[in-house]
MARBARO-470923 format. One record per residue (C-alpha): y negated, x, z negated; residue in one letter. Coordinates in pm, 1 decimal. Each point is the difference from the previous one (the first is absolute). Example, Ala and Ser with C-alpha at 12.3 -4.5 7.8 and 13.67 -1.06 7.14 Angstrom:
2
{{450.0, 1230.0, -780.0}, a}
{{-344.0, 137.0, 66.0}, s}
This chain:
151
{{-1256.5, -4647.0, -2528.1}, x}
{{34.5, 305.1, 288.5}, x}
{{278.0, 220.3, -58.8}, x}
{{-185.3, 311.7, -114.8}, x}
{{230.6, 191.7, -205.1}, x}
{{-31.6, 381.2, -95.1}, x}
{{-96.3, 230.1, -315.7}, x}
{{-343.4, 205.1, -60.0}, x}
{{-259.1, 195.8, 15.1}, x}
{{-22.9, 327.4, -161.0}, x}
{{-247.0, 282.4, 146.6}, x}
{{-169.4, 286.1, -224.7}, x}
{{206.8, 259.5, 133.2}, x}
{{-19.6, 366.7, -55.2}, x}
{{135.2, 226.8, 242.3}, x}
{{297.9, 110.8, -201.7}, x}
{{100.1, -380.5, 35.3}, x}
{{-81.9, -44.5, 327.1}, x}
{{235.4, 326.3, 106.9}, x}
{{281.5, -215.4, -194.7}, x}
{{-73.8, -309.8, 141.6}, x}
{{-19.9, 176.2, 369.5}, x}
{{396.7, 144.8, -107.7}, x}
{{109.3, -339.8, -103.1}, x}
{{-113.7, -185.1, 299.9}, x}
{{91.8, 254.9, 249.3}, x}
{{299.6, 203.2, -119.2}, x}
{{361.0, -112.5, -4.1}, x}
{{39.5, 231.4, -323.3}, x}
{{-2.4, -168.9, -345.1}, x}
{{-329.1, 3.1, -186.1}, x}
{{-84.8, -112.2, -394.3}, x}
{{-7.1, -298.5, -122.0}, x}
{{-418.3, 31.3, -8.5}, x}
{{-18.0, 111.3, 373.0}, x}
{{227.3, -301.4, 103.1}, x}
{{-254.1, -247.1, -230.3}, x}
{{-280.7, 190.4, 167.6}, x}
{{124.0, -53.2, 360.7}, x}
{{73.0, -362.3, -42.4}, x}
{{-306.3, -45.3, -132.8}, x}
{{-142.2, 124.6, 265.1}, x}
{{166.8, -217.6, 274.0}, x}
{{-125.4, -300.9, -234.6}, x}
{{-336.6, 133.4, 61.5}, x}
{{58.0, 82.0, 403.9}, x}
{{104.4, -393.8, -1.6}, x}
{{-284.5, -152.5, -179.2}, x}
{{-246.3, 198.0, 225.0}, x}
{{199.6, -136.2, 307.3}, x}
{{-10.7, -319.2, -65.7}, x}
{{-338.8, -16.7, -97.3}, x}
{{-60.1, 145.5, 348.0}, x}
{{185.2, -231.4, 143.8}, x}
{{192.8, 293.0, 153.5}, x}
{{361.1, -166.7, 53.5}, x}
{{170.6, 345.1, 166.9}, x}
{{-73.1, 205.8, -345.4}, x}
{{121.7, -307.8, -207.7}, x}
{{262.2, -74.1, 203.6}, x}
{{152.2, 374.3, -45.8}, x}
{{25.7, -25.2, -434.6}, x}
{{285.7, -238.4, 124.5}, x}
{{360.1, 48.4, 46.8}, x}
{{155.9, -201.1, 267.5}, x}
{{270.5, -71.6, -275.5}, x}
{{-266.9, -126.8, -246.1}, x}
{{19.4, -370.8, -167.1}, x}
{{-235.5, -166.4, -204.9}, x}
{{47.9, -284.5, -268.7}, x}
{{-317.4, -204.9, -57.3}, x}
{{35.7, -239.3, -207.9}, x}
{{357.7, -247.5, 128.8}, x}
{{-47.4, 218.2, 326.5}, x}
{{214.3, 281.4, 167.5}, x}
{{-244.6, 195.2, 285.6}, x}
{{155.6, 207.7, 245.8}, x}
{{-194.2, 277.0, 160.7}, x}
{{-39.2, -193.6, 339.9}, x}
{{-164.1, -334.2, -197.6}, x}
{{-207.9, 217.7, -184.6}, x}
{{-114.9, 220.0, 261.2}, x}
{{-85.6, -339.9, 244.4}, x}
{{-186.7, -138.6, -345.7}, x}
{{-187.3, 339.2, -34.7}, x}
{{-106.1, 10.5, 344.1}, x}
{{-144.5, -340.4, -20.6}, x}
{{-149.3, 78.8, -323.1}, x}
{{-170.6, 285.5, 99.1}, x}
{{-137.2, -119.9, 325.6}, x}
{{-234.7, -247.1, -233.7}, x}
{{-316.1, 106.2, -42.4}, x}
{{-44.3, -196.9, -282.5}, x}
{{284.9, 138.2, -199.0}, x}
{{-12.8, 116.3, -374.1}, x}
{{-61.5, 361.9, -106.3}, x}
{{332.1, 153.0, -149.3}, x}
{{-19.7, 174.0, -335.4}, x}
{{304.0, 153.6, -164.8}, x}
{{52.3, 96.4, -335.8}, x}
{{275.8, 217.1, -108.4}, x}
{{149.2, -16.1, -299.0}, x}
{{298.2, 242.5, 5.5}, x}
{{136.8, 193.9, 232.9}, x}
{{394.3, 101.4, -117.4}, x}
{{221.8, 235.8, 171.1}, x}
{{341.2, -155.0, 63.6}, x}
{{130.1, 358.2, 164.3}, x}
{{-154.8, 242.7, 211.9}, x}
{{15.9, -255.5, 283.2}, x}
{{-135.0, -380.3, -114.7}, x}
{{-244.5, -74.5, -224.4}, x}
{{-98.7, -296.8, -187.7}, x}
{{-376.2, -120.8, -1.7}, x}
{{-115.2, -324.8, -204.9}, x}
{{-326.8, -102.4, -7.5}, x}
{{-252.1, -297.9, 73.4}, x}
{{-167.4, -81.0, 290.2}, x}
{{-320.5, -169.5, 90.4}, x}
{{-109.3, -224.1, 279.6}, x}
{{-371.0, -41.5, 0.4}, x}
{{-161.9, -219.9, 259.9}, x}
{{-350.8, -2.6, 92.7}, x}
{{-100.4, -270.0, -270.4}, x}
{{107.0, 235.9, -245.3}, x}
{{348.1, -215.0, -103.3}, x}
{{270.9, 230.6, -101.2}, x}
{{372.9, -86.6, 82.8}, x}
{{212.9, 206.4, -220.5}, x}
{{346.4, 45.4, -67.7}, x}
{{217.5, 287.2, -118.1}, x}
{{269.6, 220.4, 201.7}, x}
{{296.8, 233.0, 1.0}, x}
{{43.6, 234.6, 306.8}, x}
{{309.5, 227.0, 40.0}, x}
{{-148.9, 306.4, 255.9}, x}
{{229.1, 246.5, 166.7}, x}
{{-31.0, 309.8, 139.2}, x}
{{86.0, 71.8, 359.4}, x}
{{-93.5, 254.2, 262.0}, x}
{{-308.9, -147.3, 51.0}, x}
{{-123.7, -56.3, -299.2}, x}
{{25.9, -295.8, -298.7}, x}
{{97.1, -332.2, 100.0}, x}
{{33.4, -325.0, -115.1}, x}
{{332.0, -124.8, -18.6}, x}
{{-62.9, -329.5, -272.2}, x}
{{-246.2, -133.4, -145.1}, x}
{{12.2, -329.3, -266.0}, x}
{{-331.5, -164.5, -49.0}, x}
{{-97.5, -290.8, -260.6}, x}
């Protein structure tokens, strides 16, 4: 199983939400709970499109140099998993990431807590699924991945 690991997809948004979403992404300065969800949800989004597009710079910026993942019995550091992700994505064969979000909780005004599902659908139509957990924290430039737990 590839190490695909994130939280999901949101997008009707009005343009009240998207001037919240634009503060919480950009701003240092604390923002509600709803603008945080809104934000991460958002980056969730920003990451499914990359790596559908195969675009490894734009994925490779959701994640925080300090970032681990647990899959399954496994601990990933950010160099393995960028090395895996750059082999991944160089495939042209690869699956099509989908990502659902399930909740997206505020732990304070700078990490955030996303759990969700996410799909891997190949060509043939299988669907490799599993569920995650992703903590996300704000930094200058914008939401990043710091952990992520997949099974």
């Amino acid at each position: 199983m590839k190490y695909i690991k994130t939280a999901a997809c949101l997008l009707s948004i009005g343009y009240v939400f998207c001037v919240s979403v634009a503060a919480a992404e950009e701003s240092p300065v604390a923002c509600s709970a709803d603008c945080v969800a809104g934000a991460v949800r958002l980056r969730v989004s920003t990451l499914q499109d990359a790596f559908n597009r195969g675009d490894l710079a734009v994925v490779m910026s959701i994640y925080h140099p300090s970032m681990v993942q647990v899959a399954g019995e496994k601990y990933i550091d950010y160099a393995t998993h960028m090395r895996d992700l750059q082999a991944y994505l160089s495939t042209t064969d690869r699956p099509r990431l989908r990502l659902e979000v399930n909740s997206v909780r505020a732990l304070d005004g700078d990490y955030a807590l996303a759990n969700g599902r996410y799909h891997m659908v190949s060509k043939d139509g299988r669907d490799e699924t599993a569920l995650f957990s992703t903590i996300y924290m704000r930094t200058d430039s914008g939401w990043k991945i710091i952990y992520t737990h997949t099974s």
